[in-house]
Every structure is written in structure tokens, then in C-alpha cells.
C-alpha positions in Angstrom: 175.9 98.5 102.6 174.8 102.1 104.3 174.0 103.3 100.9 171.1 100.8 100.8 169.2 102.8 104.0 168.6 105.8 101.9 166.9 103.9 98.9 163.2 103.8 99.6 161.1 101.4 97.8 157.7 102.4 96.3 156.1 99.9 98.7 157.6 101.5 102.1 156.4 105.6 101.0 153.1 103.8 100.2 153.4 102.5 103.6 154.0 105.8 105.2 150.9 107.2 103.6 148.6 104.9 104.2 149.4 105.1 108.1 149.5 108.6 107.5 145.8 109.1 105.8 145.2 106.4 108.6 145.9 107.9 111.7 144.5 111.5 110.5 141.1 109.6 109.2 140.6 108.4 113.1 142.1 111.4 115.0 138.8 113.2 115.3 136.9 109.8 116.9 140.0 109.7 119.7 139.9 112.9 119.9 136.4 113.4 121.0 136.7 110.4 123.4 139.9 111.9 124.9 138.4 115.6 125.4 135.2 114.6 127.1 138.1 114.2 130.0 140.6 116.5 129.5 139.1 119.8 128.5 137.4 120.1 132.0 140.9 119.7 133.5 142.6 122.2 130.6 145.0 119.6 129.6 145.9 119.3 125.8 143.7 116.2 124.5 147.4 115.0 123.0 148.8 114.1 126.5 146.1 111.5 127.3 145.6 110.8 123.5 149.2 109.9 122.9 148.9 106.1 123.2 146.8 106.3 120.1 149.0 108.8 118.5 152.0 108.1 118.7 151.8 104.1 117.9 151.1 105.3 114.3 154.3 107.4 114.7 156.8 104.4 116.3 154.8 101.8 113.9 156.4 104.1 111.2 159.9 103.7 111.9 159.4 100.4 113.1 158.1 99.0 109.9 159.9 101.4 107.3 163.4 101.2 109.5 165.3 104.1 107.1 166.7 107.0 108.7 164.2 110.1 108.0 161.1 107.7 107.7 159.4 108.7 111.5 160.0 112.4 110.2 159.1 112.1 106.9 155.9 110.5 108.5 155.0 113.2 110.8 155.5 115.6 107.8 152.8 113.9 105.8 150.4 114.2 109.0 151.0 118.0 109.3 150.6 118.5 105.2 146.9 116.0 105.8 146.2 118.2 108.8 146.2 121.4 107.0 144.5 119.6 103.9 141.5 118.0 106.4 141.5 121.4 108.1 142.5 120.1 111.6 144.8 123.2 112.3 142.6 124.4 115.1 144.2 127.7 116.9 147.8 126.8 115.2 146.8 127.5 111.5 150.3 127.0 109.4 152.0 126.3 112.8 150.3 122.6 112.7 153.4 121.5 110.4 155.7 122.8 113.0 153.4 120.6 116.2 153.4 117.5 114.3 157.0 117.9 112.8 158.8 118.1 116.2 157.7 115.0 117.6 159.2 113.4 114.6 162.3 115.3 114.6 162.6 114.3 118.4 162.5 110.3 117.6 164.9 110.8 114.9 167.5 112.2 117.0 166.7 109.6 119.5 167.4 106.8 117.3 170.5 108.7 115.9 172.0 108.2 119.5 170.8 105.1 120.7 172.4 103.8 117.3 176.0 104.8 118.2 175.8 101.9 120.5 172.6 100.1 119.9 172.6 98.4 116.2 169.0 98.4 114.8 167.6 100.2 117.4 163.9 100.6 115.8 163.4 97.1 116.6 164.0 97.0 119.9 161.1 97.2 122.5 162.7 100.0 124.8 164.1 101.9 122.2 160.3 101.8 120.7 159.0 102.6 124.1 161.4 105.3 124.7 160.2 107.1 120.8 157.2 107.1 121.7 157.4 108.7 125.1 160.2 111.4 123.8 157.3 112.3 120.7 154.5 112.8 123.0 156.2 114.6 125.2 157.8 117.0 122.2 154.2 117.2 120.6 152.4 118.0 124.1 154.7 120.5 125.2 155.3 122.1 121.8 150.8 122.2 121.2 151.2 123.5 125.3 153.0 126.6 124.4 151.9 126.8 120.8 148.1 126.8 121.5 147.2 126.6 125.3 150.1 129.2 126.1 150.7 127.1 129.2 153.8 128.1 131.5 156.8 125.8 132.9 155.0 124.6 135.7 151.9 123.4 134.0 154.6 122.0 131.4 155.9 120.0 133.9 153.1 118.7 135.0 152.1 117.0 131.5 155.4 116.0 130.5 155.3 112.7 133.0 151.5 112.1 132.0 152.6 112.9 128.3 155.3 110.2 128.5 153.4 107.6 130.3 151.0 107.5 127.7 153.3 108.4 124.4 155.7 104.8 125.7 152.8 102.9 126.3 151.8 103.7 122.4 155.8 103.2 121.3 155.2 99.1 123.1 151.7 98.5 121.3 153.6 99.7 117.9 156.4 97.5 118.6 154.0 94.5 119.1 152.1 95.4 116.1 155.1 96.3 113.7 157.0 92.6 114.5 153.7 91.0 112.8 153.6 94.0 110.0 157.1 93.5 108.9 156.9 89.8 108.2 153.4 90.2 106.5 154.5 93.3 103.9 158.3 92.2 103.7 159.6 95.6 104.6 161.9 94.1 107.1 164.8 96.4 105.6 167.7 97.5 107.8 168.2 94.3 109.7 169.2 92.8 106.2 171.4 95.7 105.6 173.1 95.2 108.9 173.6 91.5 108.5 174.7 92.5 105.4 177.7 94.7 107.2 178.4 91.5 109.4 176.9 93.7 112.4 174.9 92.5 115.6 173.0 94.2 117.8 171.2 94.4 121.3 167.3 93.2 120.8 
């Protein structure tokens, strides 16, 4: 029944922030590996860093498969990144460079899912979140803190991608284990529930 995809159980929002104290806990080690090559070249530490990143964001909506949960996970980063003080240049506006990426996989998944049933489990789809949410957060941290043009912006994106999909496959190969091991293998009972099928 579609009602059943908006009820969250206690064990998928612990989920969510777990990942979420998770990721933010090891940013600053990636981080520092990531910058030792990138500052030189003034490209945003995100673009090369995105494998890393964004497998915690895919893992999210791969494990808890609920629409809002890849959102409501980037949310809880930006509310830990203000509380661990990791706002750098941005201040408040960190909410609004870790927000975007998730609101970008969200409406991803909202159209692949007119015509591609459980779509968060799905390698490319995966792939595909995680390149779209690196791209969204390095372009929007780009403008936001590094006040880099179009052309620059362009150059990153392609680099951003690259490195954001290869994060969205790793997350899909971790989150088939994950789902079996915690049981929070939701919306595919949901949809066999419905008597739908769907391209894997």
C-alpha cells in the first residue's frame, strides 16, 4: 500500500543518524587527504572527495528506500555541520550546501520512478544519485564559497560526477549486504505488495 512508504520505523531514522554522525565524524580525515591535492589546483576538496561523500548519501536511500529519506539525510549532515562547526566560509549557508545535493537525488528518483519501479535499488539509478549530488553540492560550495564563474563550473562538474557515480556504485554494493543484515529492506515489500515489478 503507498501509505506504508511514509511510515518510518524507529530503526530506519536511527539508521539515518548513525550514517549521519558517521560520515560527519570522518569528513575532516578525507578531507585533509583530499586538499593536500586540490587546494594547489583551487578546486573545491568536494569534487575529488565525492566518492567518499556521497556513498554515505546513496547508502541512505538505498538502505532506508522512503521517499524524503536521502533529504532528510543531508538535512541531519548540515544541522551536525553547524553543531561540529564545519561551516567554514558558508556559516548558516552550510544547511543550504548539504541540503541541495539531497534535494537533487530526490527529484532524481521521483522521475526515474515514473517508469523505473524501485529505482533506489538499482545499480545505475544509484550511480546516477550519486553523480547528480556531487555535482549539485560542488557547484552549489563553487558559487557559495569559492565564487567560481561558469567556466570553472564547467570544468568540475564532469570531475564532480566521475567521482560522486563512482561513490553512488560502492553504496549500492554496500547497501545490498546492509539491507539483508538490519531488515530494512522496505519498499520492495511494499511494491510486491501492490503486485508491481520493476527493472533491476
Amino acid at each position: 500500500m503507498p501509505g506504508r512508504r511514509w511510515r518510518w520505523t524507529t530503526r530506519e531514522l536511527v539508521f539515518l543518524a548513525l550514517i549521519a554522525v558517521l560520515s560527519m565524524v570522518t569528513k575532516p580525515y578525507v578531507k585533509g587527504v583530499v586538499k593536500v591535492i586540490t587546494q594547489p589546483l583551487g578546486i573545491p576538496g568536494g569534487v575529488a572527495a565525492g566518492t567518499v561523500y556521497m556513498f554515505w548519501v546513496v547508502l541512505a536511500g538505498y538502505v532506508v528506500s522512503r521517499p524524503g529519506s536521502v533529504f532528510l539525510f543531508c538535512l541531519l549532515q548540515g544541522i551536525l555541520a553547524m553543531m561540529m562547526g564545519f561551516t567554514g566560509a558558508l556559516g548558516a549557508l552550510i544547511i543550504i550546501s548539504y541540503a541541495l545535493p539531497g534535494i537533487a537525488v530526490e527529484v532524481l528518483y521521483l522521475l526515474l520512478g515514473l517508469f523505473w519501479r524501485d529505482c533506489r535499488h538499482a545499480s545505475i539509478p544509484c550511480i546516477m544519485a550519486g553523480a547528480v549530488a556531487n555535482v549539485a553540492g560542488s557547484v552549489s560550495n563553487a558559487v557559495l564559497m569559492f565564487r567560481m564563474g561558469g567556466s570553472l563550473i564547467l570544468i568540475i562538474s564532469p570531475i564532480a560526477a566521475l567521482t560522486g557515480g563512482l561513490g553512488g556504485f560502492f553504496a549500492f554494493a554496500a547497501g545490498t549486504y546492509l539491507v539483508k543484515v538490519l531488515g530494512i529492506d522496505t519498499i520492495p515489500q511494499d511494491a510486491a505488495a501492490s503486485g508491481g515489478t520493476g527493472l533491476q
